[in-house]
Residue, then its C-alpha position, 0 to 999 in steps of 0.5 A: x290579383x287583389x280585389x278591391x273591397x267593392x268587387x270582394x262585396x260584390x262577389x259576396x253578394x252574388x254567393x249569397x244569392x246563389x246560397x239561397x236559391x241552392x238545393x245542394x252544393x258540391x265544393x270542388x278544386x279546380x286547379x291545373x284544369x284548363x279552361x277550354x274544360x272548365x267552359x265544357x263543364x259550365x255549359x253542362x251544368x247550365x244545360x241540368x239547371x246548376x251553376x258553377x262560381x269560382x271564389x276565394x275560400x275566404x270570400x265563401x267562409x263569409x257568404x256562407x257565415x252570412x247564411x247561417x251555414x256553418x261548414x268550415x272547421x269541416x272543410x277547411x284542411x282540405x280547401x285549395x287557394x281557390x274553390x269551385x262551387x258547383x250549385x244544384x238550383x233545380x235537381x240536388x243530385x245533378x251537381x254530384x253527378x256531372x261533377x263526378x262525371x267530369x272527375x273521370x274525364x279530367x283527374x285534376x277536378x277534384x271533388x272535396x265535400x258539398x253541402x246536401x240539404x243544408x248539412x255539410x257531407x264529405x267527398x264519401x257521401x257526395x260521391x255516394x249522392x253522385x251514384x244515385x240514378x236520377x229521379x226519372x229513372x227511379x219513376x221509371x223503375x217504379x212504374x215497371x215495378x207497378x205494370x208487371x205486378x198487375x200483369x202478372x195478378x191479370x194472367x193469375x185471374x185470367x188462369x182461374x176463370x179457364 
């Protein structure tokens, strides 16, 4: 179904917005996913603070031209008709990591490439990105990492003074 110009317009300015407040971005395809999964996804996504918009590929060439983020001599080769966008507003890594988790549920998501601190990466290093832990589990391992250093300098101490 063709767009009007008003909704092509529209649709531009809802990517830009979206483009400007993103942390990170994944580009995904999305075809032959059904829609009861592609609700499920969007529910998570929402759940980690990201968001998934759907839009033309030519559509997304011109918001993210319009944002000064060039990518697309990158990309192109390999973008279907359609193209997901999965942003990460609030964590960078969320939208790897639920996009990667969704890929091993339902093989026909694809992961193609993103866009992590406003450079282009492909699908190697968003994949590389959707395998890091989240920041709590690293704070939580550097915490341990701190505790058991000082409880083991407390049993040092406590061995000499006897």
């Amino acid at each position: 179904m063709a767009l009007t110009k008003e909704k092509k317009q529209q649709s531009i300015a809802d990517l830009k917005a979206h483009i400007a407040k993103q942390k990170s971005v994944i580009f995904a395809d999305f075809s032959k996913v059904n829609s009861k999964d592609l609700f499920s996804l969007r529910k998570q996504l929402k759940e980690a603070g990201c968001n998934l918009k759907i839009a033309k590929k030519t559509l997304v060439r011109i918001a993210f031209g319009q944002s000064n983020i060039s990518f697309w001599n990158k990309i192109k080769q390999s973008i279907p008709g359609q193209l997901a966008l999965v942003f990460g507003i609030e964590d960078e890594i969320a939208p790897a990591r639920i996009s990667h988790a969704f890929t091993k549920i339902n093989e026909n998501f694809k992961i193609l490439g993103g866009i992590f601190e406003s450079r282009f990466i492909d699908r190697e290093k968003a994949l590389v990105l959707a395998n890091l832990p989240s920041r709590n589990e690293l704070l939580s391992k550097l915490v341990g990492s701190l505790s058991s250093s000082m409880a083991n300098f407390v049993r040092v101490l406590s061995k000499i003074k006897n």
